[in-house]
N, CA, C, O and CB atoms as a CASP TS submission, in Angstrom:
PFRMAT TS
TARGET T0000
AUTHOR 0000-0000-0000
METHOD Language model
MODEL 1
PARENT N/A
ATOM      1  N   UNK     1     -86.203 -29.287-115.785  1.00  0.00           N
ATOM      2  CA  UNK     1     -86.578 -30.257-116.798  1.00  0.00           C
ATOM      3  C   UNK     1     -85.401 -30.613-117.693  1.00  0.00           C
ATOM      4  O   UNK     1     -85.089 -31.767-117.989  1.00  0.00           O
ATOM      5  CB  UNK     1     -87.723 -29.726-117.632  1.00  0.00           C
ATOM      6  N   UNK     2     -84.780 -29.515-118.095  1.00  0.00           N
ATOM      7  CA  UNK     2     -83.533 -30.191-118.893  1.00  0.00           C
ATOM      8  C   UNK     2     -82.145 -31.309-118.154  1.00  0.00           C
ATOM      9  O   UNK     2     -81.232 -32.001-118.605  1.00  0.00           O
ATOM     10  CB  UNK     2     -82.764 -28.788-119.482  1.00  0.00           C
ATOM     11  N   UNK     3     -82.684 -30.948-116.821  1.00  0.00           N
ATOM     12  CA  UNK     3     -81.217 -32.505-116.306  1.00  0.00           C
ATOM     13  C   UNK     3     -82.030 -33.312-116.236  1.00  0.00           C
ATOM     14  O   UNK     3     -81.315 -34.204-115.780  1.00  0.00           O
ATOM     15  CB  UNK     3     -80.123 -32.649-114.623  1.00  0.00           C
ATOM     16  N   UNK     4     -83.433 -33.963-116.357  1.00  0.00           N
ATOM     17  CA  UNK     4     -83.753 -34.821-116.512  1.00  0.00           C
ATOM     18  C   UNK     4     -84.175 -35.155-118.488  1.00  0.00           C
ATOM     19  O   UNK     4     -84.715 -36.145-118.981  1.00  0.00           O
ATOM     20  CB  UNK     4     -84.664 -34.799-115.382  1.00  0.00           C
ATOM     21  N   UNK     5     -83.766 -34.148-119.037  1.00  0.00           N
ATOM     22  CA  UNK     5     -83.599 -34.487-120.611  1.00  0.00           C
ATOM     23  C   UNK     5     -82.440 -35.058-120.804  1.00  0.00           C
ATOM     24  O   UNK     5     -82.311 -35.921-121.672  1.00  0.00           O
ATOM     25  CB  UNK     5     -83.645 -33.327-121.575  1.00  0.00           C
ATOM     26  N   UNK     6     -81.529 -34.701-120.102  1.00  0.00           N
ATOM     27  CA  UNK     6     -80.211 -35.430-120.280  1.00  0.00           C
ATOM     28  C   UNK     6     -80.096 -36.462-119.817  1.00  0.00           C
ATOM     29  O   UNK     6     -79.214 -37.176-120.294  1.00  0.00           O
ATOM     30  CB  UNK     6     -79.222 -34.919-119.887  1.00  0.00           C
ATOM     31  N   UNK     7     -80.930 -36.993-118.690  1.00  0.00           N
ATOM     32  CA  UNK     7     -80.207 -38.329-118.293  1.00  0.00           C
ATOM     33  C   UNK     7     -81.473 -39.442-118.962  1.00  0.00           C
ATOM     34  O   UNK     7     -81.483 -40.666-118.836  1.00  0.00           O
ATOM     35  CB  UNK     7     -79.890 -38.475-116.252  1.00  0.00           C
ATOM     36  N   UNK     8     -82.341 -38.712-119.581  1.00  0.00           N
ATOM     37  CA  UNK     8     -83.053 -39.562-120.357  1.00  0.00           C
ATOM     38  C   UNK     8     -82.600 -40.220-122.063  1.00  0.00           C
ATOM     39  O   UNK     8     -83.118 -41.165-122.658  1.00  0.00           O
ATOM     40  CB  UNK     8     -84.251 -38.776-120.374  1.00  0.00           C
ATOM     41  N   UNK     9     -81.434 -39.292-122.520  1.00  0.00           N
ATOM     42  CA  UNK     9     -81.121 -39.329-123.858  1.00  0.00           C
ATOM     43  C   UNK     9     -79.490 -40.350-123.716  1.00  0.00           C
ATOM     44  O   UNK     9     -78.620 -40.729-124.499  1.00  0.00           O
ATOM     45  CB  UNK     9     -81.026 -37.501-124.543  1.00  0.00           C
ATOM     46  N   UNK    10     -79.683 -40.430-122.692  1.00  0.00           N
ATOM     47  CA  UNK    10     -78.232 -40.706-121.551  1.00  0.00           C
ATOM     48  C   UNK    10     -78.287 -42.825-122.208  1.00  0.00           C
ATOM     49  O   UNK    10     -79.368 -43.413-122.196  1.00  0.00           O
ATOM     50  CB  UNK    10     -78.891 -40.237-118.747  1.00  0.00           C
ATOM     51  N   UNK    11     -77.504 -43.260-122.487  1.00  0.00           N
ATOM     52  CA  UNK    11     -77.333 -45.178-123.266  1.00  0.00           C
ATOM     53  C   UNK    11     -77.772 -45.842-122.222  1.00  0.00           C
ATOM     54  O   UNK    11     -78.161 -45.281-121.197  1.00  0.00           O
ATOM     55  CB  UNK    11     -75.530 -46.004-123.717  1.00  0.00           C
ATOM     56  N   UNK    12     -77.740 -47.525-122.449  1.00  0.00           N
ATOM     57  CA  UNK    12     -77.350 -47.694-121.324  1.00  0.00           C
ATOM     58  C   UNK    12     -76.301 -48.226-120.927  1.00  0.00           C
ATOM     59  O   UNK    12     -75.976 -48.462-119.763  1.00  0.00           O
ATOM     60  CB  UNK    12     -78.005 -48.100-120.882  1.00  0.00           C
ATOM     61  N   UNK    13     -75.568 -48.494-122.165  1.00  0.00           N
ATOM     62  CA  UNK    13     -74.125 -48.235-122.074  1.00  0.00           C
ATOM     63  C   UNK    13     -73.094 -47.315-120.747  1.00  0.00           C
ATOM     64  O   UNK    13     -72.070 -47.599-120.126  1.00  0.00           O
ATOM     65  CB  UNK    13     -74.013 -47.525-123.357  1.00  0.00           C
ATOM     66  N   UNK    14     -74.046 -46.106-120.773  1.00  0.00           N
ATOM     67  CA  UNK    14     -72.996 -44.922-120.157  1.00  0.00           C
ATOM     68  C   UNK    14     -73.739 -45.046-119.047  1.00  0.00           C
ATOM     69  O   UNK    14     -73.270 -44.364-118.135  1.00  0.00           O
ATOM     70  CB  UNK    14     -72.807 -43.236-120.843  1.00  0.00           C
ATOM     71  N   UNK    15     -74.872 -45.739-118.701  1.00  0.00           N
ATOM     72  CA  UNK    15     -75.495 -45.614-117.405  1.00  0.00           C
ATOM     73  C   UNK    15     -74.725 -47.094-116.381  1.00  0.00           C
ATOM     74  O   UNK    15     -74.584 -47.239-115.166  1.00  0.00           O
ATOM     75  CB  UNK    15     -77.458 -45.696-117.704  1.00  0.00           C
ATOM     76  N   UNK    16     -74.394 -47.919-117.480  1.00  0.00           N
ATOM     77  CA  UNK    16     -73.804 -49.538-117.184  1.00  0.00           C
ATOM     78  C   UNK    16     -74.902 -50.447-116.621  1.00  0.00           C
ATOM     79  O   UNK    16     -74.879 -51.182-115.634  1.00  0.00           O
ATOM     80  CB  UNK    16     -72.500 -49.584-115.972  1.00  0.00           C
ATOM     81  N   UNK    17     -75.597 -50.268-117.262  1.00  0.00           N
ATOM     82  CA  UNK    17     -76.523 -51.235-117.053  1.00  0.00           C
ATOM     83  C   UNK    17     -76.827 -52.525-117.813  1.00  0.00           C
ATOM     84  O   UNK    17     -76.930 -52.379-119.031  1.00  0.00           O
ATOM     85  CB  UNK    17     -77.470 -50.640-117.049  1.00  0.00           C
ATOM     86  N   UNK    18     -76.997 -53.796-117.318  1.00  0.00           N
ATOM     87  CA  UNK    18     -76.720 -54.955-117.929  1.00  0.00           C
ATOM     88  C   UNK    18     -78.091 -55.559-118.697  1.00  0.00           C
ATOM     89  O   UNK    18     -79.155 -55.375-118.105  1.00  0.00           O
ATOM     90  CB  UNK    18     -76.125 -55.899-116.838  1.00  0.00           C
ATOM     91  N   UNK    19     -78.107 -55.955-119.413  1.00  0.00           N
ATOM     92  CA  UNK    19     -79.861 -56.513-119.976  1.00  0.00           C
ATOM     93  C   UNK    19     -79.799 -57.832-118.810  1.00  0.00           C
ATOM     94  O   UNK    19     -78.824 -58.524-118.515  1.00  0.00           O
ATOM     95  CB  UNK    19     -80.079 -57.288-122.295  1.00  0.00           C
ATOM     96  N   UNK    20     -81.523 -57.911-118.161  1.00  0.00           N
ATOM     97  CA  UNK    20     -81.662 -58.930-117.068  1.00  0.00           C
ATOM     98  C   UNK    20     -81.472 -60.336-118.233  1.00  0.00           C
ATOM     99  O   UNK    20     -81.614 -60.302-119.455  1.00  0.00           O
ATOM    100  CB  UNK    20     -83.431 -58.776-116.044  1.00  0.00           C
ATOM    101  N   UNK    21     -81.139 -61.421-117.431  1.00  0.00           N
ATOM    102  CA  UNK    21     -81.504 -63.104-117.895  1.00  0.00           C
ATOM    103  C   UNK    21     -82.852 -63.067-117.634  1.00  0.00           C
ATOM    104  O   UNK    21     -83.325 -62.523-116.636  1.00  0.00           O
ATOM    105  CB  UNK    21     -80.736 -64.501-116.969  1.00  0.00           C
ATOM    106  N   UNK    22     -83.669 -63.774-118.723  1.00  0.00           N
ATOM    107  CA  UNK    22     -84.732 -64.444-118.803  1.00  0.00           C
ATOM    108  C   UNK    22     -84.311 -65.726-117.744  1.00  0.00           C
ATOM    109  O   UNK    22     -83.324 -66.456-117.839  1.00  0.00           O
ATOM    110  CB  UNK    22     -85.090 -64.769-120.380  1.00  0.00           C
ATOM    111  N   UNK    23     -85.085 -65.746-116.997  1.00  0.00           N
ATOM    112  CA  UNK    23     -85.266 -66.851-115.886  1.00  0.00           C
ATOM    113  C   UNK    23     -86.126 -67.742-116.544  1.00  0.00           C
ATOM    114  O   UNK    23     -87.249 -67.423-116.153  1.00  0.00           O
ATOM    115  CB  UNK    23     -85.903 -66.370-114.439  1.00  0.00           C
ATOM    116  N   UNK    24     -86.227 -68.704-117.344  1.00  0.00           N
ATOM    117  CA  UNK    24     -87.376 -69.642-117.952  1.00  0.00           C
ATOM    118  C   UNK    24     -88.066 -70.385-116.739  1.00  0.00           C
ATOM    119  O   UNK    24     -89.249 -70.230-116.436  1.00  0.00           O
ATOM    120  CB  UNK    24     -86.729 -70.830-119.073  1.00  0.00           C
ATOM    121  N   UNK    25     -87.417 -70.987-116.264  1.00  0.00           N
ATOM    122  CA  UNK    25     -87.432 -72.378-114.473  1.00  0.00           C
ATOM    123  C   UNK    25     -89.031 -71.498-113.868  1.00  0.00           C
ATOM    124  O   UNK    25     -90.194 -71.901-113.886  1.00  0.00           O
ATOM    125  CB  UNK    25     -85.166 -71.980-112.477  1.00  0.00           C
ATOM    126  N   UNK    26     -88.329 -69.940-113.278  1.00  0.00           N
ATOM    127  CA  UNK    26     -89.124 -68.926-112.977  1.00  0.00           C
ATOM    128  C   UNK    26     -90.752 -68.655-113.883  1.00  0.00           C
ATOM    129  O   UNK    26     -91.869 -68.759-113.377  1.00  0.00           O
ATOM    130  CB  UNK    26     -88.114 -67.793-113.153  1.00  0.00           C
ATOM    131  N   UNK    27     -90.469 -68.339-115.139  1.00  0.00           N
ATOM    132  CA  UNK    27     -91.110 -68.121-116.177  1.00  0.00           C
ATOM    133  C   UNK    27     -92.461 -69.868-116.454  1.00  0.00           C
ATOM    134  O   UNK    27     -93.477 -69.846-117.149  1.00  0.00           O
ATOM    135  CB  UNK    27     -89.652 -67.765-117.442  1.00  0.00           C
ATOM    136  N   UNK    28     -92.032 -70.855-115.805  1.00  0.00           N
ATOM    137  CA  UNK    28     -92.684 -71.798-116.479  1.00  0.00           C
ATOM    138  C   UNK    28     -93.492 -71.876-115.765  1.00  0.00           C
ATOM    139  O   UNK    28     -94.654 -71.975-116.158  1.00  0.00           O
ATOM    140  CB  UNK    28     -92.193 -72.880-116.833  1.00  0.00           C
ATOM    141  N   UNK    29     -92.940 -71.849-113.512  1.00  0.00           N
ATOM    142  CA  UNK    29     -93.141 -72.214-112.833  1.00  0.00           C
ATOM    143  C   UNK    29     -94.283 -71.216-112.320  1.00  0.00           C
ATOM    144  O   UNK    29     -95.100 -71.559-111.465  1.00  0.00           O
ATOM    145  CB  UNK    29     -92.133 -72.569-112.364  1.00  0.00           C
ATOM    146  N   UNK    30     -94.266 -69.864-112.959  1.00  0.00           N
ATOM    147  CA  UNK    30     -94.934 -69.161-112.222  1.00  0.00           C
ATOM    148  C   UNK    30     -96.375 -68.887-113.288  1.00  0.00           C
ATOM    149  O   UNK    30     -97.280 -68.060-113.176  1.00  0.00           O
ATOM    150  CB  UNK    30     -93.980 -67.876-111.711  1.00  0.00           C
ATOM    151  N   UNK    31     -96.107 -70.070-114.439  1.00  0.00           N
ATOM    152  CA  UNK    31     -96.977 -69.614-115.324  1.00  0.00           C
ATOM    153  C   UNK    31     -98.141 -71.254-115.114  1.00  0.00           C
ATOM    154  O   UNK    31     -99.227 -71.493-115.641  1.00  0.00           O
ATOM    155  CB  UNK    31     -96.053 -69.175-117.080  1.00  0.00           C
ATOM    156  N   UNK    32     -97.531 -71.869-114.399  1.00  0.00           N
ATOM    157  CA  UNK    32     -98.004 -73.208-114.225  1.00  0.00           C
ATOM    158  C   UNK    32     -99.337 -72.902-112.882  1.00  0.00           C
ATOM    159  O   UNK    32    -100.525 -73.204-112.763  1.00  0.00           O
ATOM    160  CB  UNK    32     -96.473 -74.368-113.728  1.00  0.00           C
ATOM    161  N   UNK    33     -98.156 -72.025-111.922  1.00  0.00           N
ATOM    162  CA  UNK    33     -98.979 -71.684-111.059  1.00  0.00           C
ATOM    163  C   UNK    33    -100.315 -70.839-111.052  1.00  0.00           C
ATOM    164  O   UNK    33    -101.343 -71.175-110.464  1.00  0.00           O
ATOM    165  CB  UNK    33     -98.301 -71.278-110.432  1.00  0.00           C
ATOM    166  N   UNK    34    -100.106 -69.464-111.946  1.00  0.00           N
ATOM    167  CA  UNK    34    -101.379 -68.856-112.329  1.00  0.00           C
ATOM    168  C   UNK    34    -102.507 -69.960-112.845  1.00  0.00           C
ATOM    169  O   UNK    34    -103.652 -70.152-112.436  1.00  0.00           O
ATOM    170  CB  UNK    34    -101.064 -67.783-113.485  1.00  0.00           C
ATOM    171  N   UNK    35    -101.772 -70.594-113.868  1.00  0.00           N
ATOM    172  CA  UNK    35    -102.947 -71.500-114.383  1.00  0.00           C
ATOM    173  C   UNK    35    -104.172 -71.973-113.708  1.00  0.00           C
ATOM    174  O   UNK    35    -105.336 -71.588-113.821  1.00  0.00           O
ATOM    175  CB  UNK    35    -102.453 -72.589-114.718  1.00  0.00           C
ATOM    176  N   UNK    36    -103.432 -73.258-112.695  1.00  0.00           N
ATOM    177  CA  UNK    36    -103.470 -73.579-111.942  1.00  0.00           C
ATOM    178  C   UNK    36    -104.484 -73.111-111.091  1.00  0.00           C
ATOM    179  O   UNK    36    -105.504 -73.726-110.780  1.00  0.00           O
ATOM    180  CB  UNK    36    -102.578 -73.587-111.775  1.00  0.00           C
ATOM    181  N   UNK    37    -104.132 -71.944-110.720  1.00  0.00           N
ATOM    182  CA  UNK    37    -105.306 -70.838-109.715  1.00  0.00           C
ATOM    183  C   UNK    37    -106.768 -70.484-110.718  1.00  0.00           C
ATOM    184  O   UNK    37    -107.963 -70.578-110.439  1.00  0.00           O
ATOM    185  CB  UNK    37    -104.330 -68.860-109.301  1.00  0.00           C
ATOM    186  N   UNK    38    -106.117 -70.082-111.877  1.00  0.00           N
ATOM    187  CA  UNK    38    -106.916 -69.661-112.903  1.00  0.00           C
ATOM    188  C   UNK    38    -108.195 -70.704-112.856  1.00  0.00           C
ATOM    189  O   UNK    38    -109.320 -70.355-112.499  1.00  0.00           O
ATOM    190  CB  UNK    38    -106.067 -69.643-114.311  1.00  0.00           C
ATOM    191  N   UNK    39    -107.823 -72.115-113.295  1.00  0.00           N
ATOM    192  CA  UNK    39    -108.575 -73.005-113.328  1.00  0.00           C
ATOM    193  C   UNK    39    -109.553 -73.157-112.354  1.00  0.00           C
ATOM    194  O   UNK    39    -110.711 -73.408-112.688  1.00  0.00           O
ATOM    195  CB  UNK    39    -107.964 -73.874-113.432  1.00  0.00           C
ATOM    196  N   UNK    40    -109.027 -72.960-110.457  1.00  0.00           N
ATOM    197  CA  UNK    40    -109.781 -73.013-110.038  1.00  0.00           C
ATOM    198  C   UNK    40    -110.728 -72.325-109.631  1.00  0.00           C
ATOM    199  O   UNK    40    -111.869 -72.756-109.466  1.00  0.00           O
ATOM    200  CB  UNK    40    -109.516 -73.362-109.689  1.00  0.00           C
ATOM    201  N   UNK    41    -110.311 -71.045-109.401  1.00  0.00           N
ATOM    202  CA  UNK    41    -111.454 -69.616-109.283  1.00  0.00           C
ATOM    203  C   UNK    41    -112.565 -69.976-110.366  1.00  0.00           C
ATOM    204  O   UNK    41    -113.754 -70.020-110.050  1.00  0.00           O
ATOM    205  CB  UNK    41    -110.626 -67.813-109.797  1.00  0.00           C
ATOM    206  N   UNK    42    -112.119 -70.230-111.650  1.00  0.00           N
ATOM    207  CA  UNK    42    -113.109 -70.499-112.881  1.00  0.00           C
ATOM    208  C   UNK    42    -114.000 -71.686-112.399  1.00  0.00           C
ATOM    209  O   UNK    42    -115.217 -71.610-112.566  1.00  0.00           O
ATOM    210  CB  UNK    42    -112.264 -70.928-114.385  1.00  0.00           C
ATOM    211  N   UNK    43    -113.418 -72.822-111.784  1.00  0.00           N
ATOM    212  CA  UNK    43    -114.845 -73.580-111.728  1.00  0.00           C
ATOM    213  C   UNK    43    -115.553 -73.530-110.301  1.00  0.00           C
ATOM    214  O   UNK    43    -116.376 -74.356-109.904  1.00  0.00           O
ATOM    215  CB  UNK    43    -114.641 -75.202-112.113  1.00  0.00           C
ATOM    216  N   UNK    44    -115.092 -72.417-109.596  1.00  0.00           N
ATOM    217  CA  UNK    44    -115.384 -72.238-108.425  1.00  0.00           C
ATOM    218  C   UNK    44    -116.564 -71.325-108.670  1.00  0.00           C
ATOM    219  O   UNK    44    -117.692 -71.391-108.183  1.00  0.00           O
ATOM    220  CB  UNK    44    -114.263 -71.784-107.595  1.00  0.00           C
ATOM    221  N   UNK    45    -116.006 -70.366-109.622  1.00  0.00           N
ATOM    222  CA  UNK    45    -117.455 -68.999-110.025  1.00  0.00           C
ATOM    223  C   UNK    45    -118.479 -69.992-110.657  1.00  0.00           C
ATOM    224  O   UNK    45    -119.667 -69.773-110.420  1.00  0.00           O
ATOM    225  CB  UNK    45    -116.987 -67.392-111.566  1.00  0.00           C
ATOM    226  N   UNK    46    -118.064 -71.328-111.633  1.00  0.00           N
ATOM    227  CA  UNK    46    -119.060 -71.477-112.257  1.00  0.00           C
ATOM    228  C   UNK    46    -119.758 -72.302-111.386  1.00  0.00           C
ATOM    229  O   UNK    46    -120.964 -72.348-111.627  1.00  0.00           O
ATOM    230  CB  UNK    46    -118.873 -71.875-113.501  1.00  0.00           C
ATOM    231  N   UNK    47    -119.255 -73.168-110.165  1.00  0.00           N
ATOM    232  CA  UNK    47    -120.129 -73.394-109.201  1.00  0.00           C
ATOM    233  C   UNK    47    -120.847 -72.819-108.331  1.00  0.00           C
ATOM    234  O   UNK    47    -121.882 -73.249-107.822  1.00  0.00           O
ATOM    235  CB  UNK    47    -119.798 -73.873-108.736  1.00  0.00           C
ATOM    236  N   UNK    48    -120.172 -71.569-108.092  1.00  0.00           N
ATOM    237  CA  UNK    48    -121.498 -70.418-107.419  1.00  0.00           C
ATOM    238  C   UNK    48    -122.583 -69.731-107.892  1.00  0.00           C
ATOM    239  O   UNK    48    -123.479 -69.198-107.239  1.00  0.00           O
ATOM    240  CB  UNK    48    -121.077 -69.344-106.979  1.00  0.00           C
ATOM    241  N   UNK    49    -122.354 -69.815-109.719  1.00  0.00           N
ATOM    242  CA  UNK    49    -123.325 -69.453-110.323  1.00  0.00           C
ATOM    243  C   UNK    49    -124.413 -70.169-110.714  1.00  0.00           C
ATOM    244  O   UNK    49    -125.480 -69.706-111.117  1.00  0.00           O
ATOM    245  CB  UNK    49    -122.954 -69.024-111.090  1.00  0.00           C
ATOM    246  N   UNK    50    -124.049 -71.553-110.554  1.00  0.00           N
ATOM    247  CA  UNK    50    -124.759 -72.662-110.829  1.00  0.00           C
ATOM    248  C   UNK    50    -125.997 -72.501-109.062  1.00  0.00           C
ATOM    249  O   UNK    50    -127.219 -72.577-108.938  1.00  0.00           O
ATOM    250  CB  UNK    50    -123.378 -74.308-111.074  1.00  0.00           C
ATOM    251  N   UNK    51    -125.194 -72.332-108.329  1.00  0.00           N
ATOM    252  CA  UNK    51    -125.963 -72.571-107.118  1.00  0.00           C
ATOM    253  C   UNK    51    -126.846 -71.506-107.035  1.00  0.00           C
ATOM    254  O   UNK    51    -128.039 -71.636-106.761  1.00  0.00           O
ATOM    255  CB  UNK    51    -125.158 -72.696-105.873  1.00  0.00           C
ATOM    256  N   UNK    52    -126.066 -70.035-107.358  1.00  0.00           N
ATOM    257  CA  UNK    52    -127.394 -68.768-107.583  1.00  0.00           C
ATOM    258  C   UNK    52    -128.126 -68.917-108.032  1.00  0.00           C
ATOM    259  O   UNK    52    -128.976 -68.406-107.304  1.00  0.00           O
ATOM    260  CB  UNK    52    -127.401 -67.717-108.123  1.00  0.00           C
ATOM    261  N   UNK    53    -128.848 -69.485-109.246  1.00  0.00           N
ATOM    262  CA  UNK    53    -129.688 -69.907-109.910  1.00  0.00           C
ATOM    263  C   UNK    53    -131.093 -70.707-109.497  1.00  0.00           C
ATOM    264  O   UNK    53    -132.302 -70.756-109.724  1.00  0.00           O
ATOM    265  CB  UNK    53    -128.993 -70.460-110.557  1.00  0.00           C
ATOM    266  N   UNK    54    -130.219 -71.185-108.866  1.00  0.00           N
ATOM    267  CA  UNK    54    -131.542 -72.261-107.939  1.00  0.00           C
ATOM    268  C   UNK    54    -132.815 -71.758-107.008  1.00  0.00           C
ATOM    269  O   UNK    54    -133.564 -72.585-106.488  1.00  0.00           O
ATOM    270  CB  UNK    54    -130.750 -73.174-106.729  1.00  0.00           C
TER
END
């Protein structure tokens, strides 16, 4: 347990690790797309629930 205390207290400086880029293009495109899906599952349930009913 203690060599993994050390490489936990460890920068990330000394590990060299870079902070990632925010991809926005990625970020818009993939948020357009959930939507998108979102929207339709939603009026898809509310058309199957509409039809259960009957």
């Amino acid at each position: 347990m203690s060599s993994l205390e050390g490489i936990e207290k460890q920068t990330d400086d000394q590990n060299h690790l870079e902070t990632p880029v925010l991809d926005q293009a990625w970020v818009d495109q993939t948020t357009l797309k959930t939507s998108n899906q979102l929207d339709f599952l939603l009026s898809e349930y509310k058309k199957q629930k509409d039809e259960g009913v009957k």
